[in-house]
C-alpha positions in Angstrom: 50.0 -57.4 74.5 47.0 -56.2 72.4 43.6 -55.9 73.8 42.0 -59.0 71.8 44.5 -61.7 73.5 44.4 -60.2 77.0 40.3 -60.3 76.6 40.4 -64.1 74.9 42.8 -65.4 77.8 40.3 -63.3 80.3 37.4 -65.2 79.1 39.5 -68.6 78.8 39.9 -68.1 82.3 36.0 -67.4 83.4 35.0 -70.1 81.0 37.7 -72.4 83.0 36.1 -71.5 86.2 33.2 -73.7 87.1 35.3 -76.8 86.2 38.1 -75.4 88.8 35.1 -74.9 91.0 33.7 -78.0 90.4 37.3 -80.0 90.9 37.9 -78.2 94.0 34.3 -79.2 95.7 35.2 -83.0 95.1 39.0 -83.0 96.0 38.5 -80.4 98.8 36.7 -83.2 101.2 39.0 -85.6 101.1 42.0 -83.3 102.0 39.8 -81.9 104.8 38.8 -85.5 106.0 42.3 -86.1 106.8 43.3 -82.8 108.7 40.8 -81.6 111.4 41.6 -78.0 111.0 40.1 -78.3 107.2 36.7 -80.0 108.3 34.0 -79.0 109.8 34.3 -78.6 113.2 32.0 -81.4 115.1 32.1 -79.4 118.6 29.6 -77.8 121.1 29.1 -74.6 119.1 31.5 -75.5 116.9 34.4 -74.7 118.9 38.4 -75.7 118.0 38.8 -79.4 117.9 42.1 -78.9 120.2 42.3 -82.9 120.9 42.4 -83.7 117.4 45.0 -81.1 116.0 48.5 -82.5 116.1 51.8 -80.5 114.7 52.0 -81.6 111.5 48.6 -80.3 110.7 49.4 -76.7 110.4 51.1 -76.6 107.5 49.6 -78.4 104.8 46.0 -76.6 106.7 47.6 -73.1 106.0 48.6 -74.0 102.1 45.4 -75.5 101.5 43.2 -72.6 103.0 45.8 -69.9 100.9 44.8 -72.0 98.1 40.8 -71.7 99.4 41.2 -68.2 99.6 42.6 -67.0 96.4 40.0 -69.2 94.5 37.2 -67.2 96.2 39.3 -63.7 95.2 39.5 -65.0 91.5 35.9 -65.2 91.6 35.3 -61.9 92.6 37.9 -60.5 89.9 36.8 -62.8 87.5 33.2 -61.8 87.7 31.8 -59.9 84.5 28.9 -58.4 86.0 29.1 -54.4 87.1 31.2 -54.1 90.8 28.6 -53.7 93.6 28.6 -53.8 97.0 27.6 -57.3 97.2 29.7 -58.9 95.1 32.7 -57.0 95.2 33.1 -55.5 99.0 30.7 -57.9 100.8 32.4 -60.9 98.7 36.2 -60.0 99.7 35.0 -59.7 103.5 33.6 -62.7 103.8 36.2 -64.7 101.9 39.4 -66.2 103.4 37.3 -67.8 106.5 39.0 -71.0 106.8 42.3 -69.4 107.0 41.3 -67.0 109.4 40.5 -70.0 111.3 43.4 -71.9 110.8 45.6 -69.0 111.7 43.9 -67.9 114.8 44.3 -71.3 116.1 47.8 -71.5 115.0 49.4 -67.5 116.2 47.1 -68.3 119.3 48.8 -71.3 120.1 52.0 -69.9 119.4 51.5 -67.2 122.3 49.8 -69.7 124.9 51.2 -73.1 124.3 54.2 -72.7 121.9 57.6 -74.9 121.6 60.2 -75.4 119.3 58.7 -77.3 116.6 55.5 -74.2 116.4 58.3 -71.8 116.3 60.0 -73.5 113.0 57.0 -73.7 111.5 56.0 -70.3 111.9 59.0 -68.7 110.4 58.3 -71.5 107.3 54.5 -69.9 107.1 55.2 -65.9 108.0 56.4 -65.1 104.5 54.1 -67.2 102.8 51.3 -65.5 104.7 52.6 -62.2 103.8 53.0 -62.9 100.3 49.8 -64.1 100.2 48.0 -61.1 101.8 50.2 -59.0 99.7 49.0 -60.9 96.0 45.4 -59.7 97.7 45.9 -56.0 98.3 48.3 -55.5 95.4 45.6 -57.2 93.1 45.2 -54.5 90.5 42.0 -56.0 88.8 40.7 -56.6 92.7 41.7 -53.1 93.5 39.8 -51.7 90.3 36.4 -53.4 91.2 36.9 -51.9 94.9 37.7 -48.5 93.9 34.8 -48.5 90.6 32.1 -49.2 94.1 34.1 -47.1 95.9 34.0 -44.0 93.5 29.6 -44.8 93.5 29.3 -44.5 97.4 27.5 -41.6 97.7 24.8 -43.1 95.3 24.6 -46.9 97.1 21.9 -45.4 100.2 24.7 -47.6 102.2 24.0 -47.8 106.1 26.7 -46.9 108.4 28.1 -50.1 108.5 28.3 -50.9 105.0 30.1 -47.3 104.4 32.6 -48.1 107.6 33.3 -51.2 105.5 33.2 -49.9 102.1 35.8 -46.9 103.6 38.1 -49.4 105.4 38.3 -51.8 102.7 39.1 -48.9 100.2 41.8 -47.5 102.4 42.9 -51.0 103.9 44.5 -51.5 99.9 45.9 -47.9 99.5 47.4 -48.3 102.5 48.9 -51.5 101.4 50.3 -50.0 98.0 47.5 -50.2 95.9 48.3 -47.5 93.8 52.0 -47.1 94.2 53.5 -47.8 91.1 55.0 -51.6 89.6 59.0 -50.9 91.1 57.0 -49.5 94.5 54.7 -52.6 94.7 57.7 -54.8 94.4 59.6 -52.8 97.1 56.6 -52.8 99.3 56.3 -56.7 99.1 59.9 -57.3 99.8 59.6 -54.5 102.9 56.3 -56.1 104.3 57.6 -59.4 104.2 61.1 -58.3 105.7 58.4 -56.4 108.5 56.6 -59.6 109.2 59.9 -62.0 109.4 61.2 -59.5 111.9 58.5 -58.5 114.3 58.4 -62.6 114.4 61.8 -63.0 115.1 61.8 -60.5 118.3 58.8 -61.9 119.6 60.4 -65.7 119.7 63.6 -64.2 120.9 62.1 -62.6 124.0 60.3 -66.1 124.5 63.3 -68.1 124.7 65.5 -65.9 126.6 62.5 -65.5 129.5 62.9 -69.1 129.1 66.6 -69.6 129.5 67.0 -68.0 132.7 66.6 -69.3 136.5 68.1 -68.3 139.9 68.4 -71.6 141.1 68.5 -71.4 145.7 70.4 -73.3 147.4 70.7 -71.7 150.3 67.2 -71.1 152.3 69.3 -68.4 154.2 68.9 -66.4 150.6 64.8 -67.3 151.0 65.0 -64.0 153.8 62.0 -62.1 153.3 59.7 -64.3 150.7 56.8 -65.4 152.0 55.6 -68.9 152.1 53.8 -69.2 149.6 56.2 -68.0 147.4 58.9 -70.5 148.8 56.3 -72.7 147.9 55.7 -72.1 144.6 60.0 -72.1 144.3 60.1 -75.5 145.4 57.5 -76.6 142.9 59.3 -75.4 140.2 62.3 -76.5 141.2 61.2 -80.0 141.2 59.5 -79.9 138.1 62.9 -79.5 136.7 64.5 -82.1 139.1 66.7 -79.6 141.2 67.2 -79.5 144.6 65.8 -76.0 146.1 64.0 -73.3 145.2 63.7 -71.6 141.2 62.8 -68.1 140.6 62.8 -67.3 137.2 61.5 -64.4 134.6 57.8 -65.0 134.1 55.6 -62.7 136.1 54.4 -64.5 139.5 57.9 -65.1 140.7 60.0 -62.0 139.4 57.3 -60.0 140.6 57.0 -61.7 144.2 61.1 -62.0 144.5 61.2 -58.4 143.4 58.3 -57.0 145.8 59.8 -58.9 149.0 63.4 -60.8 148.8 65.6 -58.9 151.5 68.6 -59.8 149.8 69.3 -56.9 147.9 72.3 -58.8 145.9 70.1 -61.4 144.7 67.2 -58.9 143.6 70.0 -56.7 141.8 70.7 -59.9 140.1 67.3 -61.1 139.1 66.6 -57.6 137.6 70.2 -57.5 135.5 68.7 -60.9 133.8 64.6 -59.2 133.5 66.3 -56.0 131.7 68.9 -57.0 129.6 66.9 -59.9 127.9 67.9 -60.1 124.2 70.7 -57.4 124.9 73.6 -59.8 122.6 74.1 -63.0 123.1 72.1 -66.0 121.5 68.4 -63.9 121.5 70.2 -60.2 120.4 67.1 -58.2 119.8 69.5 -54.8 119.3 69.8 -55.8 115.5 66.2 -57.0 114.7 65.0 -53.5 116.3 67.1 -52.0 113.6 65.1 -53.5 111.1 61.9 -53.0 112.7 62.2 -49.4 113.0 64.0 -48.8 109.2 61.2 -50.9 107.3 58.4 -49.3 109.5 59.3 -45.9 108.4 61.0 -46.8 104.6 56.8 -48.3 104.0 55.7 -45.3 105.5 57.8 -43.4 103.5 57.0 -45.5 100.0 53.4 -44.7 101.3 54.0 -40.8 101.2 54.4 -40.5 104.9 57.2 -38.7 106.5 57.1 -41.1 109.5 55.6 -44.2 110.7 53.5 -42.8 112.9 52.2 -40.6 110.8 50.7 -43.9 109.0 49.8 -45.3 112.1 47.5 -42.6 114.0 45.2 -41.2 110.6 42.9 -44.4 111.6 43.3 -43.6 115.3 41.4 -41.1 117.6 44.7 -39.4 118.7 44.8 -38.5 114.7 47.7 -37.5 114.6 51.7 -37.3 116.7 51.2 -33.7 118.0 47.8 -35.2 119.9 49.8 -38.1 121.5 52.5 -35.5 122.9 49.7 -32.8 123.7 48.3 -35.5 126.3 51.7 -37.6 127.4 53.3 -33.9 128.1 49.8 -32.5 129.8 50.2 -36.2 132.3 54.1 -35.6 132.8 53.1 -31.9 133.9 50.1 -33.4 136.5 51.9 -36.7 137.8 55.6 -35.5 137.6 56.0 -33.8 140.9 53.7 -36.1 142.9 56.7 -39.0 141.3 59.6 -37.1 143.0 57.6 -37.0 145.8 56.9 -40.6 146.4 60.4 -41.3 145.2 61.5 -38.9 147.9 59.3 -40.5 150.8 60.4 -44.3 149.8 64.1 -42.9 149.7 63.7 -41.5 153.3 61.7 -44.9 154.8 64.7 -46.8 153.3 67.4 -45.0 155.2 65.0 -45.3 158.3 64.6 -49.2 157.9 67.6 -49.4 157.3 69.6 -47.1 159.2 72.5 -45.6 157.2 72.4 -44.1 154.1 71.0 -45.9 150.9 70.1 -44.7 147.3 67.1 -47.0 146.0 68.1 -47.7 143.1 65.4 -49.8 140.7 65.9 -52.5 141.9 64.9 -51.5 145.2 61.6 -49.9 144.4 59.3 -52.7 145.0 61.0 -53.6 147.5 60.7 -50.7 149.7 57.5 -49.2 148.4 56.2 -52.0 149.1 57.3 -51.9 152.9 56.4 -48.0 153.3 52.9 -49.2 151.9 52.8 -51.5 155.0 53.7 -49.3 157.2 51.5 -46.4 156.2 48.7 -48.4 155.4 48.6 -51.9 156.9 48.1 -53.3 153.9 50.2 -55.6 151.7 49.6 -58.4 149.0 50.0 -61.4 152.0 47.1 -59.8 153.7 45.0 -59.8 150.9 45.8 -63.2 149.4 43.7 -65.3 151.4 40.9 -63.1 150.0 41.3 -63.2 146.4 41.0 -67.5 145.9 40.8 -68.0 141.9 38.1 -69.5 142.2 36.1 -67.2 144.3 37.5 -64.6 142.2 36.2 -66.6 139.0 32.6 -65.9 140.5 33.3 -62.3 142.1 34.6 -61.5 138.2 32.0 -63.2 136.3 29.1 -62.1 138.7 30.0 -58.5 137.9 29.1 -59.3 134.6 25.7 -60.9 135.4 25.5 -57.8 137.8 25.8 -55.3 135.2 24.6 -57.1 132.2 22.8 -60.1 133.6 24.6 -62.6 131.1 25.5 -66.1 133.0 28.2 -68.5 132.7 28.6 -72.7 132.4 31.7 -74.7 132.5 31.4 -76.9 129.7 34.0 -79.6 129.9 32.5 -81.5 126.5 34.4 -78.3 124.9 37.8 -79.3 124.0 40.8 -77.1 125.1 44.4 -76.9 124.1 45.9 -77.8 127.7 44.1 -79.0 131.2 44.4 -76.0 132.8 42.0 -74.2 130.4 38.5 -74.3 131.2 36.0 -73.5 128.6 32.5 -71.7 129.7 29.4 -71.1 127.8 28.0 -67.7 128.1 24.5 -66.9 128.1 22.6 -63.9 127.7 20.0 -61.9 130.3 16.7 -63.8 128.2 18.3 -67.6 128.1 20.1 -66.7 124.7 23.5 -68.6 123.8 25.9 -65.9 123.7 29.3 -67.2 123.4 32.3 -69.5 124.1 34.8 -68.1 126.5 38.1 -69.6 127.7 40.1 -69.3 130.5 44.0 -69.7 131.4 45.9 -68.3 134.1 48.7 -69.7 134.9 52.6 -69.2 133.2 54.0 -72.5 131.2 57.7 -72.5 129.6 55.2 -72.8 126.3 53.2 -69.3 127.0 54.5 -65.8 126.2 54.3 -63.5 129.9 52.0 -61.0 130.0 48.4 -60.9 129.9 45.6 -60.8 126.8 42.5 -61.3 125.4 42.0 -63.3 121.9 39.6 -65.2 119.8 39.6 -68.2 118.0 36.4 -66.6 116.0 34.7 -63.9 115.7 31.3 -62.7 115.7 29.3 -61.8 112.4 26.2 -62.6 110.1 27.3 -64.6 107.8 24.4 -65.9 105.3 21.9 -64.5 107.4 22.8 -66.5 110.3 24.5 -64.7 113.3 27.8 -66.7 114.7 28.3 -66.1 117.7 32.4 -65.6 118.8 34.4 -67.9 120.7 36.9 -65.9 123.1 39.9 -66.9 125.2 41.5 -64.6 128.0 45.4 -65.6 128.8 47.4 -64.7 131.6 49.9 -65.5 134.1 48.5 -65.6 137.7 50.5 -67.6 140.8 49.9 -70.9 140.9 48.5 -73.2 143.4 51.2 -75.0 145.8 51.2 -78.1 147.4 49.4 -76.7 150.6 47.4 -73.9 149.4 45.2 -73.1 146.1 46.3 -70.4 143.7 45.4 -67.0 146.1 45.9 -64.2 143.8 47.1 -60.4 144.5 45.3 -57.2 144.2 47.7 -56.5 141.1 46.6 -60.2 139.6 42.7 -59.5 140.1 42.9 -56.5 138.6 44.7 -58.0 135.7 42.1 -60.5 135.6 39.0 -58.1 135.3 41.2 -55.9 132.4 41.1 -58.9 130.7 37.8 -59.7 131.3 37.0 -56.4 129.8 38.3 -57.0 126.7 36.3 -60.0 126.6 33.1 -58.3 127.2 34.0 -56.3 124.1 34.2 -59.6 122.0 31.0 -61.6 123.3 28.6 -58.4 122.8 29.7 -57.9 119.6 26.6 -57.3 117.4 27.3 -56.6 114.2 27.1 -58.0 110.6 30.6 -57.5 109.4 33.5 -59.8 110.8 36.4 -57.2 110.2 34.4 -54.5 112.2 33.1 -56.9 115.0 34.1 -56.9 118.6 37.5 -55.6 119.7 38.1 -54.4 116.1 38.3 -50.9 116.5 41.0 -48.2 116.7 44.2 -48.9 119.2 43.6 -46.5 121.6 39.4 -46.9 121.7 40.1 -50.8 122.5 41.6 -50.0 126.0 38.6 -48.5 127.2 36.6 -51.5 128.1 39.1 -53.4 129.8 40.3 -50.4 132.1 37.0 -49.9 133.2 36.5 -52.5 135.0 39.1 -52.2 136.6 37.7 -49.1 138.6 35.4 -51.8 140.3 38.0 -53.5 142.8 38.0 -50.6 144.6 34.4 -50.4 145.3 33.5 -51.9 149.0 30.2 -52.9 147.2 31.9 -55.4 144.7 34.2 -56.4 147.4 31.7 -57.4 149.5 30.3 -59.8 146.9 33.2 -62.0 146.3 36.4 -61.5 148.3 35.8 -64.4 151.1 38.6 -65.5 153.3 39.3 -69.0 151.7 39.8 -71.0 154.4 36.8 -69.7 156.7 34.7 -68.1 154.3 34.6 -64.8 155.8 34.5 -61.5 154.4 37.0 -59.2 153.7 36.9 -57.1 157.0 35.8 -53.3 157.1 39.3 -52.9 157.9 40.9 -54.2 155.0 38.7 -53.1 152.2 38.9 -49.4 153.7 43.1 -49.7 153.2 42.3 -50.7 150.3 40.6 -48.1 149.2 43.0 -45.2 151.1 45.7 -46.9 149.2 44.4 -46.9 145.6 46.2 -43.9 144.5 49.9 -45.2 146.2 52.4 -44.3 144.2 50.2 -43.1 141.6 52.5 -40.6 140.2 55.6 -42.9 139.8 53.1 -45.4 138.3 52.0 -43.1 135.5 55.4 -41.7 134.6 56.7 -45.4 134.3 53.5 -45.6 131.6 54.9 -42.4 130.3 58.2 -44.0 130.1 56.9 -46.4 127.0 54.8 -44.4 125.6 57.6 -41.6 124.9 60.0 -44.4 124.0 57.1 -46.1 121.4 56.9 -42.4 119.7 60.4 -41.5 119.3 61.4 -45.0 117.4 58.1 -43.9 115.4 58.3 -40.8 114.7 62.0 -40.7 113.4 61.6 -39.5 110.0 65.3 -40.6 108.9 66.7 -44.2 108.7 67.9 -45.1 112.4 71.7 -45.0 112.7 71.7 -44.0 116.8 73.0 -46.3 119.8 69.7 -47.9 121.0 70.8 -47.4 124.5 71.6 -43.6 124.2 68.5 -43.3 121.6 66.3 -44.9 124.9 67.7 -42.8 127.9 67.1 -39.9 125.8 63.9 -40.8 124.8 62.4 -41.8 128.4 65.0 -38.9 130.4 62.4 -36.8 131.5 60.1 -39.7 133.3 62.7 -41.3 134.9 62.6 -41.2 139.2 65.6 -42.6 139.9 68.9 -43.5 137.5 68.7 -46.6 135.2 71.0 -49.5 136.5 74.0 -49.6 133.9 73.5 -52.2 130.6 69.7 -52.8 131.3 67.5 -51.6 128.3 63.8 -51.3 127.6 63.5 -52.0 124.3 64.8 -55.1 123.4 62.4 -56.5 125.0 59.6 -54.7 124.3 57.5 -56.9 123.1 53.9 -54.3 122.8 55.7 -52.5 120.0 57.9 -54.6 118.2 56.0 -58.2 118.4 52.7 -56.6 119.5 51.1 -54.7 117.7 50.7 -51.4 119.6 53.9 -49.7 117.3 53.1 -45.9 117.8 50.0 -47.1 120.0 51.2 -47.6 123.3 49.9 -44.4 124.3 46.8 -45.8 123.8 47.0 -47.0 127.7 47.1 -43.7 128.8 44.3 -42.0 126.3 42.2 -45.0 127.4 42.6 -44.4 131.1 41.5 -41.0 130.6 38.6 -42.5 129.1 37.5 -45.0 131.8 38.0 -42.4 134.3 35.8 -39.9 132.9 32.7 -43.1 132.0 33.2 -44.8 135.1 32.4 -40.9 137.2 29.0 -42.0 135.2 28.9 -45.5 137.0 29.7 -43.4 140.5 27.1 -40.5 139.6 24.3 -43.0 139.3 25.3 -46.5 141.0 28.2 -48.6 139.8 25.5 -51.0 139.1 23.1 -49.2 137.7 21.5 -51.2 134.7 20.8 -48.0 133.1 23.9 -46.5 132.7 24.8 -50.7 131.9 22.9 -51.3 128.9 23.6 -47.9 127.6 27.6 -49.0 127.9 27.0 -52.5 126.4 24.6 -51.2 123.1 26.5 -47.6 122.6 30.3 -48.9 123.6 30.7 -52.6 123.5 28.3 -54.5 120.7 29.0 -52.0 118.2 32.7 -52.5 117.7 34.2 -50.6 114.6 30.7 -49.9 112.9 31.3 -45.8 113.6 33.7 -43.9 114.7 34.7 -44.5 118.1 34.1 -40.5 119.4 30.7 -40.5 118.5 30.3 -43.4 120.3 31.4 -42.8 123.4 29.5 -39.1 123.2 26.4 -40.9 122.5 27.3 -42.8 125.6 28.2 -40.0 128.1 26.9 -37.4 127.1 30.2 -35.3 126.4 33.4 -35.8 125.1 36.2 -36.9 127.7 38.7 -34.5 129.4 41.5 -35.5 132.0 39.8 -33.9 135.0 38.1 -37.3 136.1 41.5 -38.9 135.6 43.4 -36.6 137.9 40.3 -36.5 140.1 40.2 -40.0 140.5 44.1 -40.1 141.3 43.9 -37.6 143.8 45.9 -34.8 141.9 43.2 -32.1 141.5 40.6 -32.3 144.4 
């Protein structure tokens, strides 16, 4: 086409501009005045108008914000004027808001309060979503303006912000095919989308076979060994679904609590056959939609010029690179994998003693029986410390911390709409009075809510205009539920849970910065860990203890007694702990780091992958990976390491908190301005140097865990 008609249709189509501009600001209203999730938001701080939203919103809200969002890219490629910073990289970062909004509500739903009907939808929306992110990053004349400001950066006198920005945006589109060729482009769209429909697809599988199963009790002679409370909890469920006895099923509390103390070893062989071959055939086969995962993982990395997917993965991590992940999984395997066999060895022998012939614990046994020797040698087991961790005294124990360390304060609003009664929605406020943010809670499991534990937003903060918003977060999880005679009393596992969370959502509401793309949790995989873990290290600490764990039904402290077990048993099983980590981390790498299309048996391609960390045998047809949801649903492919490099991290800045006072407001601030407001503004090394002072090693980990003394 010559130059003269490709220039006259450019100009037709600037010249057309203001009038599509102009149509769009009169129609626009009246589609938003008849879907909630297109107006304005008429909330306390302008917060998700749950109560409002029904189903058949989502769709026609997601077309209509696509169609939002490539008006305000036209304008940016259709501008005339010389590509700057401002209207080139500033102008793509702030466009798309409303469908950010519309999809965070939406995929945030479809993880805490999902059915049938979000499910179908989603699968409709997926590959439009895709193909509408890829029309963005595979814009060649949106490209051309990005790269022309790009190629001028050492001449803009950016901050370091604005070049974080400027850097990420620039690789964000060559690593989305940018500047692979036409025939690449169009393979890379048909292998993004094929991505996207997949890691969807596993996800929703895992979901509905967690859902399909229940060991339904008739007998209360098969009850031997469970604990009231967890009878109780049985019998709730089972008459929530109009059956006579007690229902355990696959979501965390009760698979967990069955596991840890059921006496019949039959029935706890069984439960664990239905936990670990989720998704293995049937109706939910995940074996399959791996497959797929893995092959179009590595053929984008391999359109991209990458000889693996991890390869692609870890250049924007601080691992860097595969060799680093192995350097530290192998140097953990070397300090925990002896201390393992060990623990493996002294559960083996208590089993034989309590039971008094031979017996192989097998894995279905482990939680059974560690948990018993834990008793034994300790005193201590999650029945004793349940009356001691009451939500809602751990709701102020948690919360307080905060105020404790950071002096921000929190306020139920119930004028806040939220997406089921069970959420609550606080208002958080800063040390001087300030409103800081929106955070929600919800804790217990729901046949509509993914298991697991996580921390999300509905928005994010930034400076937008010159005004700061500030970001609305929500922490999900999956804690045991109240019963008809007692309130939800939580164990040590299900506080600590609660407080990693909480982490993560410490990250989000001191998030300072002007950009929403390097705001809050926004920064590299295994950097984003390090917030959460560390507060963890707090539940050990008599101190914090003392402040919050209250015997619920006389209001009396956690004895002496109890808080020292606690602390002589922090490190139980530590070694067996850490090699099960291991265990997924090795498995995440070698589906990643395959550099040929996978053609193996998954469940040879697993056992060989994990051999090396395993204690005991694997119980015949159980699998990892089918349903691992972290790296195929989650978003930590070739991350999940990230766990690990993190805990090495927390260990070595919380031996900070313990040099100077765990609350010392010094060492506080220092961790909210240098760590947690500054999200992805700089690269996460050199903020955690500026922090402590030195770069992290593993001694403070395998301090901490009693390895090295």
């Amino acid at each position: 086409m010559p130059n003269r008609i490709k220039n006259k249709k450019r100009r037709q189509v600037t010249a057309y501009l203001p009038v599509i501009i102009l149509l769009l600001i009169t129609v626009y209203p009246m589609v938003q005045a008849k879907n909630p999730l297109l107006s304005k938001f008429n909330t306390p701080h302008g917060t998700v108008p749950f109560d409002k939203i029904n189903i058949s919103d989502y769709e026609p809200a997601f077309e209509e914000a696509m169609k939002m969002h490539n008006l305000e890219i036209q304008k940016i490629t259709s501008n005339n004027e010389t590509p700057t910073f401002q209207n080139t990289i500033e102008a793509l970062e702030y466009s798309g808001e409303r469908l950010e909004k519309v999809s965070n509500v939406f995929f945030n739903l479809l993880s805490a309060e999902s059915n049938d009907e979000m499910m179908e939808i989603s699968k409709r929306i997926q590959p439009k979503l895709t193909e509408h992110s890829n029309n963005i990053s595979l814009n060649e004349r949106l490209f051309q303006r990005v790269k022309a400001v790009y190629e001028q950066r050492n001449q803009l006198h950016l901050n370091k912000e604005q070049s974080r920005l400027l850097q990420n945006t620039y690789d964000g589109f060559t690593d989305q095919g940018a500047n692979l060729s036409p025939d690449d482009k169009t393979k890379y769209r048909e292998l993004s989308s094929k991505l996207s429909s997949s890691t969807l697809l596993f996800g929703q599988n895992s979901l509905k076979a967690t859902n399909a199963y229940t060991l339904l009790i008739t007998n209360e002679k098969d009850l031997a060994g469970l604990p009231q409370d967890v009878i109780d909890a049985a019998a709730l469920k089972a008459d929530s679904k109009e059956k006579k006895g007690w229902i355990f099923d696959l979501s965390a509390p009760s698979y967990i609590a069955f596991m840890k103390y059921s006496s019949k070893r039959d029935l706890r062989r069984e439960l664990y056959q239905a936990y670990n071959t989720k998704c293995i055939g049937g109706e939910y086969n995940n074996l399959p939609v791996i497959k797929d995962i893995v092959n179009t993982r590595l053929a984008i990395a391999r359109l991209m010029g990458y000889d693996s997917y991890a390869g692609r993965v870890l250049r924007k991590r601080m691992a860097a690179n595969s060799d680093n992940v192995y350097q530290l999984l192998n140097e953990l395997w070397t300090g925990f994998s002896a201390s393992a066999m060990q623990e493996y060895r002294e559960v083996q022998g208590f089993a034989i003693g309590k039971e008094g012939h031979s017996i192989d614990v097998t894995p279905y046994d482990w939680s059974y029986y560690s948990d018993k020797l834990k008793d034994a040698k300790y005193e201590l087991n999650d029945e004793k410390i349940r009356p001691y961790f009451e939500l809602e005294n751990v709701k102020k124990g948690v919360f307080g911390l905060a105020t404790r360390l950071y002096g921000i304060t929190f306020k139920k609003n119930p004028q806040i709409p939220v997406y089921h009664p069970e959420v609550e929605a606080f208002e958080v406020y800063d040390k001087t009075g300030a409103y800081l943010a929106v955070l929600y809670t919800d804790f217990f499991p729901r046949e509509g809510k993914r298991s697991g534990a996580w921390m999300t937003e509905y928005q994010g903060q930034e400076v937008r205009n010159g005004k700061t918003i500030r970001p609305h977060v929500s922490i999900v999880m999956n804690f045991t539920r109240p019963t008809a005679t007692k309130p939800a009393l939580l164990t040590f596992d299900e506080v600590e849970t609660f407080l990693h969370e909480f982490g993560h959502s410490l990250h989000g509401m001191f998030a300072s910065t002007t950009y929403p793309s390097l705001s809050g949790t926004s920064v590299y995989r295994d950097f984003v860990e390090l917030p959460s873990q560390l507060m963890e290290n707090f539940l050990i600490e008599k101190e914090y203890l003392d402040s919050f764990a209250v015997h619920y039904q006389t209001g009396e402290k956690m004895p002496q007694e109890l808080v020292d077990k606690i602390i002589n048993a922090a490190n139980f099983n530590v070694g067996y702990l850490c090699l099960r980590q291991l265990s997924f981390a090795y498995l995440d790498m070698a589906f990643h780091t395959i550099t040929e299309p996978f053609a193996s048996d998954i469940k040879d391609f697993e056992q060989e992958a994990v051999r090396k960390t395993l204690v005991m045998p694997p119980v015949e047809g159980t699998l990892i990976s089918p349903a691992f949801n972290h790296i195929f649903s989650g978003g930590y492919a070739a991350g999940y390491y990230s766990y690990k490099w993190a805990e090495v991290l927390d260990a070595d800045a919380f031996a900070l908190f313990k040099e100077k006072g765990i609350f010392n407001p010094e060492v506080a601030r220092s961790f909210r301005e240098e760590v947690l407001s500054k999200g992805g503004t700089e690269d996460p090394m050199e903020l955690y140097i500026r922090f402590r002072g030195q770069k992290p090693s593993t001694e403070a980990l395998m301090k901490r865990s009693g390895i090295v003394r």
